[in-house]
C-alpha positions, 0 to 999 in steps of 0.5 A: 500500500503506498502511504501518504508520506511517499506520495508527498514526495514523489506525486507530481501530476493528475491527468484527467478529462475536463469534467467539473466533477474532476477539475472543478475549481471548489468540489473537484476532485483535483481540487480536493487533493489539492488541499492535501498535496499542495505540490500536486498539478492537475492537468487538463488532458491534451486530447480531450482538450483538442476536441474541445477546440475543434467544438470551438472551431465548429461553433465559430464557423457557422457554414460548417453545420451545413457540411455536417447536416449533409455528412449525417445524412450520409450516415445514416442513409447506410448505417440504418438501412442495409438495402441502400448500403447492397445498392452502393455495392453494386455500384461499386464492389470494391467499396464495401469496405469503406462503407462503415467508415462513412460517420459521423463528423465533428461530433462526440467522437475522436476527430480521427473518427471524423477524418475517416468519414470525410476520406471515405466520402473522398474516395467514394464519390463516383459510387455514391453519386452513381448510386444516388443517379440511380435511385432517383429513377428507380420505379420500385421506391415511392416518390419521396425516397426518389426526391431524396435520392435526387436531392442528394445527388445534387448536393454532394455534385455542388462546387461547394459541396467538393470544395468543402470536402476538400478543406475538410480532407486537408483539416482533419487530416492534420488534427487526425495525426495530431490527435494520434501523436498526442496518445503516444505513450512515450508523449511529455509535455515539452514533446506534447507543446511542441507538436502544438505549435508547430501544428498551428503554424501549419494551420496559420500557412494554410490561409495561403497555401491551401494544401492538396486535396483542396487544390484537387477540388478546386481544379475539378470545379474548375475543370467542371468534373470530379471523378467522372461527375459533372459537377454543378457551379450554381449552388442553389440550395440553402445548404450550398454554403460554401466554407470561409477557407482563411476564417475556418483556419484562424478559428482552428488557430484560435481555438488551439492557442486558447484551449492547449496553449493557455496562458495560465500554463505558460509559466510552466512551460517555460520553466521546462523549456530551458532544459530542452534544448530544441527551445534554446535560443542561437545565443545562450547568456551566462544565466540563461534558464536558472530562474526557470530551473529554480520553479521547475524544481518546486514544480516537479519536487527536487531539491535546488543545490548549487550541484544541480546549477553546476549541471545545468551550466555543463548542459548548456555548455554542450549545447544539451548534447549529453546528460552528465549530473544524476539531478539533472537527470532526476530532474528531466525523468520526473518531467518527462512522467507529469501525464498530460494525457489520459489516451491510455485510460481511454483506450482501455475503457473501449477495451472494455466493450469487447465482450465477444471476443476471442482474446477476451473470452482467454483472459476470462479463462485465465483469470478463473484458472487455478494458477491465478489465484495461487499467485495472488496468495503466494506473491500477493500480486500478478507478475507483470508477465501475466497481465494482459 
């Protein structure tokens, strides 16, 4: 059992989701350790905060629920109905296995989730519209079915409709990998900052270069045709709404500064910065990082000795090329484990829903066999090698 004196000292961080019940300012449970362990930093998970941003963004951009009223459609049009999904198979065979994929976007799930939906739209849309063609004109459905069908077809065959898949394609591809980087076991906070900035410098770029599959989009509705359908520049629908490409940008950048990138955690980043060097400025003066280093030890529990500074100053004078001193070691090991994202407990609460399969059905067996409770009462504990 660990006691109360070794987490005060050695229990750095709390990573949690965004819940008031978890990080509520008076009756949150951060809060509530908060009185007990007045070193303890909570920390807002990087992941859940990303899809919060990406929320802000959507809420932001208005022309967006346009694209997301008609993605949902497509959702459900072949996720409750298996007649349509048998009809868009027979447009195209070789598209059976992207049809699962067509989701949701921008909605409660991961924005990885969201990505894959828009990619599978992207590499269907031959089949979909050929699909949509057709059933407009199908005698055995009723009239309103065939109007739907039709509507459809217009829709996804619109200028805007291409140009928005485009923007959306290039969007979540970028959040998508950001997304998966920040769920990386081995992710740190300076790590988990960097490949924040650099993707807001990504996002800034792209109000001006728009990136490739909306180049793609824009030349086909230039070209009047996208994969073999004529594409239509009269969008006269009211859903038609074409997406603000630089405001949908600023908006992303926007949103990803305030939500992951707040000002109230500049201090401590800039406190963990001065000892890595990819941060360090060309010149380095004398006394460069020793006022942060002295707040990076009453952050992350070390003691400041005149031997830690020594090492530091050695650090810097290799250019961090090596790390020499034990408590300056010490010092970037307990950085590197403050969790900033909570992914791993995530993934393992989806585990959890596998109730049929075969890997979980053997750990069932496994754990009732005979072997598992010897070791639980002769080590009191599973050996690591156990676990599954």
């Amino acid at each position: 059992m660990i006691d109360t004196d070794i987490l005060h000292r050695c229990w750095l961080g709390l990573a949690t989701d965004g819940a008031s019940v978890m990080l509520g300012k008076k009756g949150g449970v951060y809060a509530k350790l908060k009185e007990n362990f007045p070193n303890l930093t909570g920390w807002h998970c990087f992941n859940h905060r990303l899809e919060l941003s990406v929320n802000d963004c959507v809420n932001a951009c208005t022309e967006l629920n346009h694209f997301k009223i008609i993605m949902h459609k497509l959702y459900t049009l072949y996720s409750a109905c298996p007649k349509n999904r048998r009809s868009l198979e027979k447009c195209a065979a070789d598209v059976g296995a992207e049809l699962l994929k067509i989701d949701r976007v921008l909605d409660v799930r991961w924005v990885a989730s969201s990505f894959r939906a828009v990619k599978a739209v992207w590499n269907n849309y031959a089949a979909l519209f050929a699909h949509f063609s057709s059933a407009c004109t199908d005698s055995s459905l009723d009239s309103k079915e065939r109007a739907q069908f039709k509507g459809l077809a217009a829709k996804i065959s619109s200028s805007a409709f291409l140009l928005n898949l485009g923007l959306m394609y290039n969007a979540l591809q970028e959040l998508s990998d950001l997304s998966e980087s920040l769920q990386a076991e081995s992710l740190n906070l300076p790590k988990a900052h960097r490949l924040t900035v650099r993707q807001v410098e990504v996002f800034c770029s792209r109000k001006s270069d728009v990136g490739v599959h909306y180049q793609m989009a824009s030349e086909a509705v230039t070209d009047g045709y996208f994969k073999g359908v004529d594409i239509q520049n009269q969008n006269t629908s009211r859903t038609d709404k074409l997406i603000n490409r630089c405001q949908f940008y600023q908006a992303l950048v926007d949103s990803l500064n305030c939500r992951l990138m707040p000002a109230s955690e500049q201090t401590l980043i800039e406190c963990v910065n001065v000892l890595f060097p990819s941060t360090w400025p060309a010149h380095l003066p004398s006394e460069y990082g020793e006022q942060e280093l002295q707040q990076a030890c009453t952050h992350f529990l070390v003691q400041l000795s005149g031997k830690l500074k020594d090492e530091y100053r050695d650090f810097k004078d290799c250019k961090g090329v090596a790390v020499n001193g034990p408590v300056l070691r010490k010092l970037l090991c307990a950085i590197s484990t403050l969790p900033v994202s909570t992914a791993e407990c995530e993934c393992g609460f989806s585990r959890m829903n596998l109730i049929c399969t075969k890997d979980l059905s053997q750990c069932c067996t496994y754990v009732l066999s005979p072997f598992y409770f010897d070791s639980l009462s002769t080590a009191g504990r599973m050996e690591p090698s156990h676990v599954r």
